[in-house]
N, C-alpha and C positions, 0 to 999 in steps of 0.2 A: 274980642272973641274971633274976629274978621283974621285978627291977627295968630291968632294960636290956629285954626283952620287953616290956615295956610303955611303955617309952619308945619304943624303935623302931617296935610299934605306930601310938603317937601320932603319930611321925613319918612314917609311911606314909600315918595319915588323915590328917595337916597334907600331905603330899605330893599323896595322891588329889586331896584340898579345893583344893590349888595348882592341882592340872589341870584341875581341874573349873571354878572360875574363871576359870585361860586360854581352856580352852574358851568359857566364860559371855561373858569378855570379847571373842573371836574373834568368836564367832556376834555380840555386842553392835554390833561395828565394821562385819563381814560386813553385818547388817542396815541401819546407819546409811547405809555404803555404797551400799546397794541405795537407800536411800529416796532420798538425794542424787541418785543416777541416776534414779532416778522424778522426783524435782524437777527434774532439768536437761532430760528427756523434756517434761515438762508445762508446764515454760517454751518450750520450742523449739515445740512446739504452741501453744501460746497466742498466743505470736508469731505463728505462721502465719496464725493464725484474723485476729490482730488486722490483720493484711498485707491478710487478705484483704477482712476488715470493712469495711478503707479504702477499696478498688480498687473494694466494692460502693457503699461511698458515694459515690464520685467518679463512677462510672456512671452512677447512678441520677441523680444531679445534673445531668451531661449530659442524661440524658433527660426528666429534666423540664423542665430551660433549653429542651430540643429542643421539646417539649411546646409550653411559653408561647409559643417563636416562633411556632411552628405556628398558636398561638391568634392569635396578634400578628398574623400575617401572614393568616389567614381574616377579621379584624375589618377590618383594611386592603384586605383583597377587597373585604368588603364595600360598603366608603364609598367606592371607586374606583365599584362597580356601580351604588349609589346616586347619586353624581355623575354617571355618564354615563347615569343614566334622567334625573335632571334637565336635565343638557344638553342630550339629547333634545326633553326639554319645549321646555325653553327655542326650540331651533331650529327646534320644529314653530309657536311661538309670533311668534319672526321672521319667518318666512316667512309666515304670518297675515297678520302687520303690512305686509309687503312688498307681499302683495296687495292689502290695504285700502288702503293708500298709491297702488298704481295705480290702484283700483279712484275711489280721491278724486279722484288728477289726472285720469282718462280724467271723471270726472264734471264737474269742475273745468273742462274743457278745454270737453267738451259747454255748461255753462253760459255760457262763454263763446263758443262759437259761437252757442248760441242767442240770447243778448244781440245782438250782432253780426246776425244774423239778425231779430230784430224791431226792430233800428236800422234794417235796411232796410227791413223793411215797413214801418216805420214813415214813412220818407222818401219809398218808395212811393209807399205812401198821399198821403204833402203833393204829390207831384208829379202823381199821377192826382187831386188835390182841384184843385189851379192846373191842369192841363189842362182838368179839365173845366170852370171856372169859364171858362176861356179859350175853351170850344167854346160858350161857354153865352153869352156876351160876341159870339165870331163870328157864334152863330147868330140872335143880338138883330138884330147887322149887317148879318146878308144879310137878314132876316127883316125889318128897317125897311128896307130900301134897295124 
């Protein structure tokens, strides 16, 4: 009987030891369990973030695209501005030339009236020279007579 107590003993700690192992094993799975849900948790997050990483780079890229036009488009102000102070110039500069160009013919026009004008004195002159040579002529005439 010494002998069967002692076996059945044995067989109660090999029993406990079985429990206690299921348990071991329980809690073992229980945990793994748990971790795989914390990994499916930390994947579904990561995703998110990664969703979100994206949506921020795709913005931000918008807005700097928006930026450069911005720049694009104040550089192209500019050279419109600059072209129409040149234009400016430029038409303050025709208009210059317009009036010096009248200012040529009205001179232009004067020189030839003056020409025109000492052609006649000119002629004048030869016709009051032959008059008077002709009074001078008469007055010999009446003067001999």
């Amino acid at each position: 009987t010494a002998k069967l107590t002692e076996v059945q003993a044995e067989k109660r700690a090999l029993q406990e030891q079985l429990a206690s192992n299921t348990e071991a094993e329980a809690l073992k799975v229980a945990e793994k369990q748990s971790l795989q849900d914390k990994v499916e948790d930390l994947t579904a997050k990561l995703t998110g973030v990664q969703a979100e990483r994206h949506a921020f780079q795709e913005q931000l890229t918008g807005q700097i695209e928006a930026e450069a036009l911005q720049v694009e488009n104040r550089a192209l102000q500019n050279r419109v501005e600059d072209v129409m102070t040149k234009l400016t110039g430029l038409q303050s500069e025709k208009h210059a030339l317009e009036e010096q160009l009248t200012s040529n013919t009205e001179a232009k026009a004067l020189q030839v009236e003056k020409q025109s004008l000492q052609d006649q004195v000119q002629d004048v002159t030869a016709k009051l020279t032959e008059v008077q040579a002709e009074k001078h002529t008469l007055q010999e005439q009446l003067t001999g007579q």
